[in-house]
C-alpha positions, 0 to 999 in steps of 0.5 A, a space after each residue: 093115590 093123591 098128590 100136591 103139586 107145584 104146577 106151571 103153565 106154559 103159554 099159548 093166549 087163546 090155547 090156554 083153554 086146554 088147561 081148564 079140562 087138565 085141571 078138571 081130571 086133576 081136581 077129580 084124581 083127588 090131587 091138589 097144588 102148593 105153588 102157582 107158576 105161569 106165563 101169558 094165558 098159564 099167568 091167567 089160569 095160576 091166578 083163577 086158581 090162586 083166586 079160588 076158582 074151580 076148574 068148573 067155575 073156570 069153564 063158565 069163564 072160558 065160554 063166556 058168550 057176549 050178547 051178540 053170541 061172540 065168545 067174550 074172549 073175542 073182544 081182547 082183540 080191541 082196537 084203540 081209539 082216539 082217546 085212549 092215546 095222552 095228549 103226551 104221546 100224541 105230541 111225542 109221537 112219530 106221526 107229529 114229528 113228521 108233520 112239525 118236520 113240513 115247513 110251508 112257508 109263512 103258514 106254519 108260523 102263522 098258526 104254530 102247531 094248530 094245524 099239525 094237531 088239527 091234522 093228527 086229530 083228523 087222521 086218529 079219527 080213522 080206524 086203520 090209522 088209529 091201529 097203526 099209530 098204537 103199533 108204532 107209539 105203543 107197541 100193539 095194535 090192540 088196548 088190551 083193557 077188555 082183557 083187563 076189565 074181563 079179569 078184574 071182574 073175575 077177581 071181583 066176583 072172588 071178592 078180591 079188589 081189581 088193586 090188589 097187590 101181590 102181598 094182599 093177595 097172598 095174605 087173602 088167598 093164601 096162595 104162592 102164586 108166581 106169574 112170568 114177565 119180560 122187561 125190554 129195558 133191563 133184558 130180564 125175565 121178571 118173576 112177579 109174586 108177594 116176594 119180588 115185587 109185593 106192591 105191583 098189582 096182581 091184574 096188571 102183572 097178569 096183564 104184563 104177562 100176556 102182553 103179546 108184543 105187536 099185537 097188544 099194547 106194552 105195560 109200562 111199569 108205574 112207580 106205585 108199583 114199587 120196586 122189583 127184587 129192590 130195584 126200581 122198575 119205572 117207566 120200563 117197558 114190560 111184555 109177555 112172559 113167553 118172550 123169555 121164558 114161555 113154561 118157566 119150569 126151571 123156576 121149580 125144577 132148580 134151586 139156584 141161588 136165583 132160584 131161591 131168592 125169588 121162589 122162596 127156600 121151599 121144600 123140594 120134597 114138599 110137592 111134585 112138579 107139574 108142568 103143563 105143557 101145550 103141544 103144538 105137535 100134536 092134532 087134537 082129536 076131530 080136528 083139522 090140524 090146520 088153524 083157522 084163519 082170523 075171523 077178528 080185526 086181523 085184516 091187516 097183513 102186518 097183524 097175520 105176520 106178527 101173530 106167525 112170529 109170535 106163534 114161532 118165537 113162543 115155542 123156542 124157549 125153555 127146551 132143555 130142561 123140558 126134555 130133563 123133565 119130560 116125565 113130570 110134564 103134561 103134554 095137551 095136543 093143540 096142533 091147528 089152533 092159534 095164539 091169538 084164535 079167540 074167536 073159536 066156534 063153540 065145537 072147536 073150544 070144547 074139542 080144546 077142552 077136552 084135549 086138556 082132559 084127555 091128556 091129564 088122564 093120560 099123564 097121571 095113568 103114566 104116573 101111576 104106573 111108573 110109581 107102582 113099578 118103581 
């Protein structure tokens, strides 16, 4: 029996392969989608989809190799260098305060601040420094803009501008796709869609939403993005989408007024709900439960932490009413692998994949069941 859901995807960065398997048997079962909700990697699976993508296409995007044999994923992990910091936030930055700070009597007023740049430029010249001062000064150790420039492909080769605005992207696809974010400055979850906020960019939304704190740059809202639920955003600091809501499935299971107001006055008998969950308690089958430890640019322990707490805090929200709702959601087992794991061996990935299939046929078989006994 084919059905139309409203599906949500929870997030998990390099996890979120799993879902392109669910996807597949979904696609296959005959079953289609009303609205698209999703945090962190689930806002970059909503938004294929939303796109146009086909589970099939998505699994060519998702194993992508560079020329060097490496996943194409394994370069979102990409460290910044000198040039990718404003001339602003290099002078505003702790790293010059602390230079301007030391006082050498007669020298410094002898060249101004000639020598404290000089300094700065010689310490952004390393590596190491270059990651620390993108921790400190912007939040993240890595740009983030190999991701950006990844999925602004993939929104291109659908033929859809790598600018377009959420009301655009509606208009084209048709789509009510709805993608999750955190506002550190206002202490919100932003629900980002063509009702919310029609003039903030799709990618760069997307890009919010998996905006990992400490391990990717901040996303600092531009005013040609407009204004959000009518209010003004700019130059708020914006992160992922899991810090506050990390399988926002409240946004279809209730109709509070807020509710309402950013998802639209939808018919609730419309479609089904669907979440699509990654289930970290769970191995995945053949696999070692124990995930692989970090074969990219992690070497620095601060990174490892981060990535532990990330892992940690993205697993404490929404618990309750994933357990009201326990029958509309998919469980994917990913149990050993990590948020920021992109460098999977290709028999690691597929075994990823192939959780997500495995669980979807399972889900659906369990609804089958309790239709025709109900």
């Amino acid at each position: 029996m084919m059905a139309k859901y409203d599906l949500v995807f929870e997030g998990g960065s390099a996890k979120g392969s799993a879902f392109v398997g669910a996807l597949e048997v979904l696609q296959q079962a005959g079953h289609t989608h009303r609205r698209l909700i999703g945090t962190s990697a689930g806002a970059i699976t909503a938004t294929l989809l939303a796109a146009g993508y086909t589970p099939q296409e998505m699994l060519a995007a998702v194993t992508e190799r560079l020329p060097n044999g490496k996943p194409r994923f394994a370069s979102f992990m990409d460290p910044p260098t000198a040039n990718d910091f404003t001339e602003q936030e290099k002078l505003n930055s702790t790293t010059m305060k602390a230079l301007e700070s030391v006082h050498l009597p007669g020298f410094s007023n002898l060249f101004g601040g000639a020598v404290d740049r000089l300094v700065l430029k010689a310490l952004l010249a390393s590596d190491r420094y270059c990651q620390l001062f993108s921790f400190a000064e912007c939040g993240g150790f890595f740009t983030g803009a190999k991701f950006l420039e990844w999925f602004q492909e993939k929104l291109a080769a659908k033929g859809i501008p790598a600018d377009v605005t959420f009301e655009t992207f509606a208009a084209r696809t048709g789509a009510d796709l709805s993608l999750v974010a955190s506002d550190t400055a206002d202490v919100e979850m932003l629900v980002l869609n063509h009702r919310t906020s029609p003039d903030c960019l799709v990618a760069l939304a997307v890009r919010m939403s998996m905006s990992i704190p400490f391990v990717w740059r901040e996303v600092v809202w531009q005013e040609e993005w407009g204004l959000y639920r009518g209010r003004n955003k700019t130059g708020n600091i914006i992160v992922d989408g899991g810090v506050l809501s990390n399988f926002p499935i409240r946004l279809i299971a209730t109709t509070d007024p807020f509710i309402k107001d950013v998802m639209g006055d939808t018919d609730p008998n419309g479609a089904g709900n669907l979440g699509l969950l990654i289930d970290e308690n769970v191995a995945v089958a053949n696999v070692a439960d124990t995930a692989q430890p970090p074969a990219l640019k992690l070497q620095l322990r601060t990174v490892q932490r981060v990535s532990r707490l990330v892992d940690t805090m993205t697993k404490a929200q929404d618990n309750i009413l994933i357990q009201n709702h326990e029958h509309e959601i998919c469980r994917i087992p990913a149990k050993g692998y990590g948020t920021t794991e992109f460098e999977m061996a290709e028999a690691r990935l597929e075994a990823l994949i192939e959780s997500g299939r495995s669980a979807m046929t399972t889900h659906l078989g369990g609804r089958l069941t309790s239709a025709v006994t109900s």
